[in-house]
C-alpha positions in Angstrom: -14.1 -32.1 -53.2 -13.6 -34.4 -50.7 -9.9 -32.6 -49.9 -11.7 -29.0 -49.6 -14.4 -30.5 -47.0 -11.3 -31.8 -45.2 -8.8 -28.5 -45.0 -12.4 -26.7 -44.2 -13.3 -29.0 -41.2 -9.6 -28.5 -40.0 -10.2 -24.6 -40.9 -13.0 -24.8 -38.8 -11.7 -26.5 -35.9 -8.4 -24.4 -35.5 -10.8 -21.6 -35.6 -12.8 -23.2 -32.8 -9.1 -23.7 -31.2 -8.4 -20.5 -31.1 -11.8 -18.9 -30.1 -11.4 -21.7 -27.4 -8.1 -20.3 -26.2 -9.0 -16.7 -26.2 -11.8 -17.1 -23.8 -9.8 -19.2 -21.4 -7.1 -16.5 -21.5 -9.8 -13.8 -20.9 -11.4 -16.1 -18.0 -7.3 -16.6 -16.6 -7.1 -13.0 -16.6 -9.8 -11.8 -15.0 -9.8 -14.6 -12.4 -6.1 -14.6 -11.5 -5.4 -10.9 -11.9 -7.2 -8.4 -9.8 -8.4 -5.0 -11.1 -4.8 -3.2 -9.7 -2.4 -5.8 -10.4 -0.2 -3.6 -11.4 -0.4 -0.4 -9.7 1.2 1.0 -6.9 1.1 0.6 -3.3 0.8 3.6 -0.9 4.3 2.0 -0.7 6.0 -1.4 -1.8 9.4 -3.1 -2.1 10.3 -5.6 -4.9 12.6 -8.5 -4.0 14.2 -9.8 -6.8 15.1 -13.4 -6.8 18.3 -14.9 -8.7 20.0 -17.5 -9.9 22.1 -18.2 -13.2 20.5 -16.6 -16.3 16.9 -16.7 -14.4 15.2 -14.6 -11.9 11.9 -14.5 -10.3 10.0 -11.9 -8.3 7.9 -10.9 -5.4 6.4 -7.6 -4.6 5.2 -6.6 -0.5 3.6 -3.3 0.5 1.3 -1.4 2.0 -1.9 0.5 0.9 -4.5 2.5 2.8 -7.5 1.0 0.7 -6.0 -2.9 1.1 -7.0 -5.7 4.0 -4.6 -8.0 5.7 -6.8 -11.3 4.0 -7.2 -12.2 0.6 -7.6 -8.5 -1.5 -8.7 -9.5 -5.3 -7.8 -5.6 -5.8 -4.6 -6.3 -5.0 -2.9 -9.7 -4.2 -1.9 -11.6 -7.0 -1.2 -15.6 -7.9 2.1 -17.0 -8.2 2.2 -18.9 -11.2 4.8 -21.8 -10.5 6.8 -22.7 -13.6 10.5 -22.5 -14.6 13.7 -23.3 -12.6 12.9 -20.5 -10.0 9.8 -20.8 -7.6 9.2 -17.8 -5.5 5.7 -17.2 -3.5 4.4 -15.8 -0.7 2.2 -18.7 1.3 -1.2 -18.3 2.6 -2.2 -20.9 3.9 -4.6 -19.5 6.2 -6.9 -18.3 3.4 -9.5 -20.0 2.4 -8.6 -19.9 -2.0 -8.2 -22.8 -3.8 -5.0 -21.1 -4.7 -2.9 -20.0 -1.6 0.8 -18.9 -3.2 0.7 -15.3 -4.6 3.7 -12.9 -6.1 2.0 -10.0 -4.9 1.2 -9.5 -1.4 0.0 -5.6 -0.4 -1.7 -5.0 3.4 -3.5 -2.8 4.9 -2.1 0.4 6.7 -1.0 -0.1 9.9 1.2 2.8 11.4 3.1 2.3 14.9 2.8 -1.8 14.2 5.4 -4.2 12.7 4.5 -5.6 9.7 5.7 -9.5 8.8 5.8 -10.8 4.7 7.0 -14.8 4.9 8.0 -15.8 1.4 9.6 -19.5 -0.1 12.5 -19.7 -2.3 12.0 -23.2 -4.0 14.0 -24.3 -6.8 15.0 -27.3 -9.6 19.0 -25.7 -8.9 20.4 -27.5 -6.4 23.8 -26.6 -4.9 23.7 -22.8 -7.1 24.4 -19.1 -5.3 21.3 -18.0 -5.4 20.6 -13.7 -4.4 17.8 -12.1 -3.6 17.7 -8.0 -4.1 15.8 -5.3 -3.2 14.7 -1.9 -4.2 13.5 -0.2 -1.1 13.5 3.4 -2.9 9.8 3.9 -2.1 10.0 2.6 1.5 9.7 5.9 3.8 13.0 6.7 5.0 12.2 6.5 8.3 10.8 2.5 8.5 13.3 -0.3 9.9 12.9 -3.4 7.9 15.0 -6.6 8.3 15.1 -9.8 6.0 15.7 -13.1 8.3 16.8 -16.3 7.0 14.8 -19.2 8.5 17.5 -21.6 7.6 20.1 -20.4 9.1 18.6 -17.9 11.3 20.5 -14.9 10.1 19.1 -11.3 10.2 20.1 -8.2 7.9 19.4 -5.2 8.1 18.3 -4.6 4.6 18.9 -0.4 4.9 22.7 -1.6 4.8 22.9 -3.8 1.7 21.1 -4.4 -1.2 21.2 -8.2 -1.5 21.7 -11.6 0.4 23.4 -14.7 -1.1 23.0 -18.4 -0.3 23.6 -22.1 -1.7 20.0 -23.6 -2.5 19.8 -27.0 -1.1 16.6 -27.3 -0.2 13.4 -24.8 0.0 14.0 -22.2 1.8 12.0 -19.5 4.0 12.4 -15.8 4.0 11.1 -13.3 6.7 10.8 -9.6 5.5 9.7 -7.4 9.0 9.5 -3.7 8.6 8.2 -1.5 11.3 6.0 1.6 10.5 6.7 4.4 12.7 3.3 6.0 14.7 1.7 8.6 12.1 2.6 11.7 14.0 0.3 14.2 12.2 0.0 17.0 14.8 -3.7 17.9 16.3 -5.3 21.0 16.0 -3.8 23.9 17.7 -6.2 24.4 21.0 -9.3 26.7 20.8 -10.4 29.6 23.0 -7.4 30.3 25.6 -7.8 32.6 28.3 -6.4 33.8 31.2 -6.3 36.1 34.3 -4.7 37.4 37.5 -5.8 35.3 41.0 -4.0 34.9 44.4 -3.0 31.7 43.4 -1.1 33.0 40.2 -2.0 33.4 37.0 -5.0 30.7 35.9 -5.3 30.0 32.2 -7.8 28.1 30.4 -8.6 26.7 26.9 -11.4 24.4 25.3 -10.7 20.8 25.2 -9.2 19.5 22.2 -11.8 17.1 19.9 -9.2 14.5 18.7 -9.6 11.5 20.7 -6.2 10.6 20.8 -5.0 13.3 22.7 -2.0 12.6 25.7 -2.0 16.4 27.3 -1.0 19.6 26.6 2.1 21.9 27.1 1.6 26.0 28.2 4.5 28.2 27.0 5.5 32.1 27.9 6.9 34.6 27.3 7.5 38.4 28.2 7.8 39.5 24.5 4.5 39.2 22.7 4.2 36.6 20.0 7.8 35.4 20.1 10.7 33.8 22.9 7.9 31.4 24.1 9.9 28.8 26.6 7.6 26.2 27.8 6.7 26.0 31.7 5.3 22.9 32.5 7.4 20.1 33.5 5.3 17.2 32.1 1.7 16.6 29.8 -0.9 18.5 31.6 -4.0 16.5 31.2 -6.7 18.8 31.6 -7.5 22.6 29.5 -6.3 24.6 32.9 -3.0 25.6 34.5 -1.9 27.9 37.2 1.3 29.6 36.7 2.6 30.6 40.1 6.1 31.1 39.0 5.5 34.8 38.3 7.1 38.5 39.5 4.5 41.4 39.9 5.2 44.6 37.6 5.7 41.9 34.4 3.3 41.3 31.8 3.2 37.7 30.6 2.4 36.3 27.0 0.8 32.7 27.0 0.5 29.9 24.2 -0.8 26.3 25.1 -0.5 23.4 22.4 -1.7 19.7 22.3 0.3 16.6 22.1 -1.0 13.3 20.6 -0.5 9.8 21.7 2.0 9.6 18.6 4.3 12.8 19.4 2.5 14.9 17.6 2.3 18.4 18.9 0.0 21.0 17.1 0.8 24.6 16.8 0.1 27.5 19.2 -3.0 28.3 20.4 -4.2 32.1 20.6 -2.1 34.3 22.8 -3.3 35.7 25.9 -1.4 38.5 27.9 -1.5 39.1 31.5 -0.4 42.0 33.9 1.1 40.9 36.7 0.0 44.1 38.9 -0.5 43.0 42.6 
């Protein structure tokens, strides 16, 4: 009798154990791990750190729904154990944890973006690598990995991995600029034009996008195609006067918009105009 209440209370207490454990794994998770810990970035790259047998990794992107702070959608703890320590400080935010393996900001384009992350490590005097996948990195982004130690720079387009000798921890910079978004504007609205002494004045309605740098007016003599554009530099304003012209032709206009970015939209309506006098 006095056996069975013994291997019960110890039933009963690994029971407890275990109920005990679950919970705190349930609480780990949902503190530690945001809602999309795993899911993708808009786009991300994966550095893979290595050394021996053992590897750790980091994960850096970008995402039009993420914030340059602390993200709980999206940032994730490091959890430091094992031979290989790799995190991406923060310091400046105010967590009681501030090392993370996930690091995702928000979209930024036409800015450089900067990911500092520590290599720290039990392995002293090993080759260590760190790899990359860059294969969902735009084509058109520059990014760079600098070595704080010994103040090297790669281009990481033009390898796929750096090697060192841990001696001590050790400081990585990954910089990658994001080219301007160069989405064109709207084509411009409403063109017009006709015949005056001074040449032929055209005239459109002012596009709505607020980041728009001018406008470019192209002709032609052949309706709706061989359009060569006749201004020499952004015109500013919806109106130009086209003096270079020789009576007897008939002339085909277009006007499009340029943004701040490049961007230049599509035609506008065509207007033709007889030269007659």
């Amino acid at each position: 009798m006095i056996i069975r209440h013994i291997l019960q209370k110890r039933k009963n207490t690994a029971y407890r154990f275990l109920w005990f454990f679950a919970v705190c794994s349930m609480l780990f998770t949902l503190y530690f791990l945001p809602t999309n810990a795993y899911a993708s970035a808009e786009w991300e790259v994966t550095l893979r750190v290595e050394a021996g047998t053992g590897h750790n990794e980091l994960v850096l992107g970008v995402d039009a729904t993420a914030t340059d702070g602390y993200d709980p959608v999206w940032e994730v703890y490091a959890l430091l154990g094992g031979e290989i320590k790799a995190y991406f400080p923060h310091f400046d935010w105010p967590m009681v944890h501030q090392v993370f393996w996930r690091d995702i900001r928000a979209k930024a384009p036409g800015t450089t973006a900067e990911w500092s992350f520590v290599v720290d490590s039990t392995l002293n005097n090993s080759e260590f690598a760190i790899n990359w996948d860059l294969s969902r990195v735009p084509e058109n982004y520059t990014i760079f990995l600098r070595d704080d130690t010994t103040a090297q720079q790669l281009d990481m387009r033009l390898t796929t991995f750096y090697s060192f000798i841990y001696t001590d921890s050790r400081t990585f910079r990954v910089t990658v600029y994001v080219p301007p978004d160069i989405t064109p504007p709207n084509p411009p609205q409403n063109l017009n034009g006709k015949l005056s002494k001074a040449g032929v004045v055209l005239a459109w309605k002012r596009n709505r996008e607020l980041d728009i740098a001018g406008y470019n007016v192209y002709r032609s003599t052949t309706p709706g195609s061989g359009y060569q554009r006749i201004n020499y530099s952004l015109i500013s304003v919806p109106k130009y006067i086209d003096k270079e012209i020789v009576k007897g032709n008939t002339y085909y206009y277009v006007v499009t918009a340029v943004n701040t970015a490049g961007g230049e939209s599509g035609y506008s309506n065509q207007v033709g105009v007889i030269v007659n006098k």
